[in-house]
C-alpha positions in Angstrom: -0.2 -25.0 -14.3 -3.1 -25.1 -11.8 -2.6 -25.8 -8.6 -4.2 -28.6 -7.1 -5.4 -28.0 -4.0 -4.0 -30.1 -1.0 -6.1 -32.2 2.2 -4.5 -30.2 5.0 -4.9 -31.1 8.5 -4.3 -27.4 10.5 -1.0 -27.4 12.5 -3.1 -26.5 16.0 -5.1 -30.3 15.3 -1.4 -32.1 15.4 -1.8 -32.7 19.0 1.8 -31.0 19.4 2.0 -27.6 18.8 0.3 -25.0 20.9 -0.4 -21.3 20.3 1.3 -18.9 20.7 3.1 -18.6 18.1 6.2 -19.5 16.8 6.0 -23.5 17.2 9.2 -24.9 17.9 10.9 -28.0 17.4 14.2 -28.1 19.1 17.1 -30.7 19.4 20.7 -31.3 18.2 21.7 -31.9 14.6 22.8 -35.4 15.4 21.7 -37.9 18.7 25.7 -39.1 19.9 25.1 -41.0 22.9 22.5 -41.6 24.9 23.7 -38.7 27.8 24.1 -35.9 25.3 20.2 -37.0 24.2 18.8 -37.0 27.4 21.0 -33.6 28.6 19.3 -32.1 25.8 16.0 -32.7 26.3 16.0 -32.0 30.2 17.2 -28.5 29.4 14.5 -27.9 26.3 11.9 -29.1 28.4 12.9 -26.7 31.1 12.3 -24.2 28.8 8.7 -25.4 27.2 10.0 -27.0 24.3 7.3 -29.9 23.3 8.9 -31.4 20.0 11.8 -32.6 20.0 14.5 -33.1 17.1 17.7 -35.4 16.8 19.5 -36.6 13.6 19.5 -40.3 13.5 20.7 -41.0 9.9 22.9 -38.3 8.5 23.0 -37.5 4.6 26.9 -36.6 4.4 28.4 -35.3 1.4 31.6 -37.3 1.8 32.3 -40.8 3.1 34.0 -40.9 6.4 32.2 -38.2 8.1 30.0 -38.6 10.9 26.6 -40.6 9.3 24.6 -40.5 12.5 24.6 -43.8 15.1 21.1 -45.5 13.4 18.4 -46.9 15.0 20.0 -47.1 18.0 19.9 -43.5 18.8 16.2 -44.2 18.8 16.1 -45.5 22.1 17.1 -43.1 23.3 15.2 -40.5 22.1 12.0 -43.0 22.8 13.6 -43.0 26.4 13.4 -39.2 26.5 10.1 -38.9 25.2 9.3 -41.4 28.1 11.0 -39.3 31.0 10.1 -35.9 29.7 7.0 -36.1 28.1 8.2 -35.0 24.8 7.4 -35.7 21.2 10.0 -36.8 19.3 11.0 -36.3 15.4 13.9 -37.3 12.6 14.6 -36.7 9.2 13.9 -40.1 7.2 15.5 -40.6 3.3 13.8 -44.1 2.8 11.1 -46.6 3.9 13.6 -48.5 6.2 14.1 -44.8 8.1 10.3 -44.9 8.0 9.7 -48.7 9.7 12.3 -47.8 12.0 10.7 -44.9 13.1 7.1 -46.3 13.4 8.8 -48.6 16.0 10.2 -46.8 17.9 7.2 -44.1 18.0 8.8 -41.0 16.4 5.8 -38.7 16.3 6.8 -36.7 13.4 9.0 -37.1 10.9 11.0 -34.9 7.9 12.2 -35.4 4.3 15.3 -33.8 4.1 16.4 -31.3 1.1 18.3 -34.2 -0.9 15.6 -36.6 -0.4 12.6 -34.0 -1.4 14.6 -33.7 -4.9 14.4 -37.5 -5.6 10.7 -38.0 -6.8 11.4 -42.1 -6.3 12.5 -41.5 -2.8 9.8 -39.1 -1.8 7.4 -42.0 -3.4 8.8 -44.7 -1.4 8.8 -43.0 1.7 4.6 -41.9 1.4 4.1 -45.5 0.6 5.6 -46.4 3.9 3.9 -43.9 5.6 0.5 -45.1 4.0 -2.6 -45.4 6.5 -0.5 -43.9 9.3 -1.4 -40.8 11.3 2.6 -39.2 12.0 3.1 -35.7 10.5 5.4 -35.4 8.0 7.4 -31.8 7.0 9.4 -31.4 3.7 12.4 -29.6 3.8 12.8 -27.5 0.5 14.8 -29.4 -2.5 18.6 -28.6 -2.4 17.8 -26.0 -5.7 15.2 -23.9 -5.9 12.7 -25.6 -7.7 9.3 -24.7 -6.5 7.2 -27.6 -8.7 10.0 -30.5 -7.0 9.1 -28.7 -3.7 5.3 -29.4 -4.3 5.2 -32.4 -5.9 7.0 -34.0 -2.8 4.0 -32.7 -1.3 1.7 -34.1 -3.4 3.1 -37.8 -3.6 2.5 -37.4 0.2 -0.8 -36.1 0.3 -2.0 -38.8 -2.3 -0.6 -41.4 0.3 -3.0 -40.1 2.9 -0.6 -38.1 5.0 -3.0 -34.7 6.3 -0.5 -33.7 8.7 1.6 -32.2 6.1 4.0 -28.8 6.4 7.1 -27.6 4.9 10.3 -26.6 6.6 12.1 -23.7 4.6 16.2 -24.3 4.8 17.7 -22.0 2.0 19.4 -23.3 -1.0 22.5 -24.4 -2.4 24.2 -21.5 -4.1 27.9 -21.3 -5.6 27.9 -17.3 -4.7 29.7 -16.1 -1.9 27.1 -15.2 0.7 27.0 -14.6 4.3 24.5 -17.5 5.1 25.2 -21.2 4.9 22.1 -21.6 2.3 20.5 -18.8 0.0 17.3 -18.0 1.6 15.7 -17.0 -1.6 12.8 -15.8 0.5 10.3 -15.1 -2.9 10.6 -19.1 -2.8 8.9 -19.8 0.3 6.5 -16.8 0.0 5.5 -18.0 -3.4 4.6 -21.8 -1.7 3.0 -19.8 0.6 0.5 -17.8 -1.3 -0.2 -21.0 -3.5 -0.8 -22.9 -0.4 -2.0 -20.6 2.5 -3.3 -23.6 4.6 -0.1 -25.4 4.6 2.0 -25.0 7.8 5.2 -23.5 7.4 8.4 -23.8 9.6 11.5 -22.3 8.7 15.2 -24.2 9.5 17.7 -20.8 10.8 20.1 -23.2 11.8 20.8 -24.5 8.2 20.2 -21.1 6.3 22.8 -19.7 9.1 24.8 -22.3 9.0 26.3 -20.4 12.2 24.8 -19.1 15.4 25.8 -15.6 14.4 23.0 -15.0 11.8 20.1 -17.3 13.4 18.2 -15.0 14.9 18.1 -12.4 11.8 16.7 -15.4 10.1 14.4 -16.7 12.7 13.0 -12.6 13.1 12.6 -12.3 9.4 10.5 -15.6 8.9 8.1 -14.3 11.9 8.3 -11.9 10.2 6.6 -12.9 7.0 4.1 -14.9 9.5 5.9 -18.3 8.8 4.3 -20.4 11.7 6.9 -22.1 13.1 10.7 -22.7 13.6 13.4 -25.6 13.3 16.4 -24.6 15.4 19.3 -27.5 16.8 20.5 -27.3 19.7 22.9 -28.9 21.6 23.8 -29.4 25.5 27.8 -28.5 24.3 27.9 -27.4 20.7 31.6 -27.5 21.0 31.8 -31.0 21.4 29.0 -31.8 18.9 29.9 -34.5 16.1 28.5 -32.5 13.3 26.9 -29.0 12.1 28.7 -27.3 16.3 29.0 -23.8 14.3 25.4 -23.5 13.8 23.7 -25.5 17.2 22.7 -23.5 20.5 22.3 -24.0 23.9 19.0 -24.6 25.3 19.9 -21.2 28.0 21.0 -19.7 24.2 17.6 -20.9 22.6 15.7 -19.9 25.6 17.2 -16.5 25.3 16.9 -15.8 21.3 12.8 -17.1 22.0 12.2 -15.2 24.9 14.0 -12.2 24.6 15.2 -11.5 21.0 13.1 -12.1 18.9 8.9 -10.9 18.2 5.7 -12.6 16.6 4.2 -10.6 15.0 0.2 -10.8 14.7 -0.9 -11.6 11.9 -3.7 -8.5 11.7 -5.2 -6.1 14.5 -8.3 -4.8 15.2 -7.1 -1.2 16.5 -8.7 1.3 14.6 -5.8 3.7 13.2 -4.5 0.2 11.7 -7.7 -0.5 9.7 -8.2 2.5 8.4 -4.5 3.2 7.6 -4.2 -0.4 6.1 -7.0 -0.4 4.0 -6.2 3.1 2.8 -2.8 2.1 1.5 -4.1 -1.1 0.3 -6.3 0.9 -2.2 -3.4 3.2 -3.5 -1.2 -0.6 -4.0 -4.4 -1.5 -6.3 -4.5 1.4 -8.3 -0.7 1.1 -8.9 -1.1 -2.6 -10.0 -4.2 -2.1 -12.3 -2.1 0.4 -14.2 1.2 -1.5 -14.2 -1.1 -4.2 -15.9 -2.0 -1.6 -18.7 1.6 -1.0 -18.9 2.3 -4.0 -19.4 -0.5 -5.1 -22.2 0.3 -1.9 -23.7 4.2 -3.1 -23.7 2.9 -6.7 -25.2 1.1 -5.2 -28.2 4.4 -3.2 -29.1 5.9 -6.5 -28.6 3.6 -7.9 -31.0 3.8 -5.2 -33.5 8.2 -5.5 -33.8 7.7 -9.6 -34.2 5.8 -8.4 -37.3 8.1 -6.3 -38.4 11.0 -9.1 -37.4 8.9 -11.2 -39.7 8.2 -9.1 -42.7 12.1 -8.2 -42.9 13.4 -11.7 -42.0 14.9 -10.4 -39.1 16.2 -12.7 -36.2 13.7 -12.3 -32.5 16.8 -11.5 -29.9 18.6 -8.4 -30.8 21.2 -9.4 -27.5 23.0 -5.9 -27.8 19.8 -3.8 -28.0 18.3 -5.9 -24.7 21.8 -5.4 -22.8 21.4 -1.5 -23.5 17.8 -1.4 -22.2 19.0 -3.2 -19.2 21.7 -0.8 -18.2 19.6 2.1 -19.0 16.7 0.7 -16.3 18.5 -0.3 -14.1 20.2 3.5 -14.1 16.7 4.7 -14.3 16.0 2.2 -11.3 18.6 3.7 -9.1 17.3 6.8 -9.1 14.0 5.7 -7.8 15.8 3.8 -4.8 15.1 0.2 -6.6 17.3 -2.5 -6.2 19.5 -3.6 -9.3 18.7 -7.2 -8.4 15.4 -6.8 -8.4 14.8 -4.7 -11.5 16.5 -6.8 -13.3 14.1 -9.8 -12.5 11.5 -7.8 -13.6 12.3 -6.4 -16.5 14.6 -9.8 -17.8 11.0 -11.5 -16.9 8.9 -8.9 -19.5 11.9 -9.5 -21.4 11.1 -13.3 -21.6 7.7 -12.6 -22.3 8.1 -10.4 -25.4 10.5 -12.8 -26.8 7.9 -15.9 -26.4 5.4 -13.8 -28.3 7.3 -12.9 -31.3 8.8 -16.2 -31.7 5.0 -17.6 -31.6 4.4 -14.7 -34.7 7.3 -16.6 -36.7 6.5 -20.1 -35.9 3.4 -18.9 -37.3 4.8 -17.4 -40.5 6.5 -20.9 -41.0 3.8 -23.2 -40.5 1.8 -21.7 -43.6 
């Protein structure tokens, strides 16, 4: 599928992000009272912060658990913005979030991972928003589905909203892993080079889900040149009502931005790196032009067995033949220092591939 192209408003024209990089917006996962809210922002704002966050309406898996205060803890917030000169933001799941918020002048707003993977919410939420100038980010859907991830996007952008970005949290995953959410990092990248002009934040807090591992997380997004970060934080995280594992301090924030971790730039004019770069550049070409013949070559063996398959009335998926390929590459891969994980997405991918075009051969042979 194409991709359509989107009516991006650049992050720098928000009014509320500066350079340099990373933009932040900072706050606790949930607004509790009103003293927590405005303790919070002091010490943010001490430290340069300009956006700030605050949960107002929590999505809770199970009933009982803390669900946020409502509305309520948007007078707050509106009181902090007033003292402190801050911007504020929330996460909304339907147009009542959005009214709420439009009254009490939340400057930006976010759909949240459950909300981005129901098309009808996302819908009702960018009619709400219609003819209104507030930014709007969208966290990643709970799976990783790249098309539910865009179309959120799109339903948004059709409604008028410019100020559009996504916020990159990890996904749900029933392996046991050391994060809170599967990064699945080829995801975001993959958004990215489809939509290059589309600003991109990235939640540690949520992908950690503890402090332990957010700033691995927040390095390795800067990393990648990911604009901007998402990170909660709380004036006592071990008092906070939900998500204390994973919120900092603002002295602990202050300390992770201005001392652990590194933008990087996103090119350099130095010499040595020009000429080295583009050297090494050329080689990566060369390489992928002839892992393309590879390939095409590959595809017209492919071609040639699907004949034979047809001719001898042979079924397409030999599954014992494909499993001993697999072990024998992924052998092969070890020796050339390649991950098993990833040769097996490649080659399970070509795999895929060959399959689809024998089976078009027979479908062939049996519409005659």
């Amino acid at each position: 599928m194409a991709t359509k192209k989107l009516d991006i408003t650049p992050l720098y024209e928000w009014g509320m992000f500066t350079e340099p990089r990373p933009s932040v917006i900072a706050g606790p996962c949930s607004a509790e009272n009103e003293e927590q809210v405005m303790e919070t922002a002091k010490g943010l704002r001490e430290l340069g912060i300009n956006v700030y966050r605050a949960g107002i309406w929590k999505p809770r898996t199970h009933p009982g658990s803390f669900e946020g205060v409502g509305a309520e803890g948007l007078r707050w917030m509106q009181k902090a913005k007033r003292e402190y000169g801050l911007k504020i933001s929330t996460e909304v799941a339907s147009e009542k979030h959005v009214f709420e918020c439009l009254k009490f002048g939340v400057d930006l707003v976010w759909l949240g991972a459950r909300t981005t993977a129901n098309p009808f919410l996302v819908q009702e939420i960018a009619d709400a928003l219609k003819d209104t100038d507030i930014p709007v980010l969208v966290k990643n859907p709970v799976n990783p589905d790249l098309d539910l991830w865009i179309g959120a996007l799109e339903r948004l952008n059709r409604a008028g909203i410019k100020k559009l970005g996504v916020i990159h949290r990890g996904f749900s995953t029933f392996d046991k892993i050391q994060y809170r959410n599967d990064p699945q990092w080829q995801v975001a990248v993959e958004l990215r080079s489809r939509y290059p002009e589309l600003p991109f934040f990235v939640d540690p807090s949520h992908m950690a889900g503890c402090r332990e591992y957010i700033r691995e997380i927040s390095q390795r997004s800067l990393d990648l040149g990911f604009e901007g970060l998402m990170i909660e934080s709380h004036c006592n995280p071990s008092a906070a009502l939900s998500d204390a594992r994973q919120q900092l301090t603002p002295d602990q924030l202050s300390d992770l931005l201005y001392n652990q971790i590194k933008v990087k730039d996103n090119d350099s004019d130095a010499p040595e790196w020009k000429e080295n770069i583009d050297q090494l550049r050329a080689k990566i070409d060369v390489i992928d032009e002839n892992i393309l013949y590879a390939l095409a070559s590959r595809m017209k063996i492919s071609r040639k067995i699907g004949e034979y398959k047809k001719a001898s009335n042979v079924a397409i998926l030999q599954t014992s033949r494909w499993d001993a390929v697999l072990v024998k590459v992924v052998e092969k891969g070890e020796e050339y220092g390649l991950d098993e994980k990833f040769i097996k997405a490649v080659f399970n991918a070509i795999h895929e591939a060959s399959v689809e075009v024998q089976n078009e051969i027979i479908s062939d042979s049996s519409s005659e």
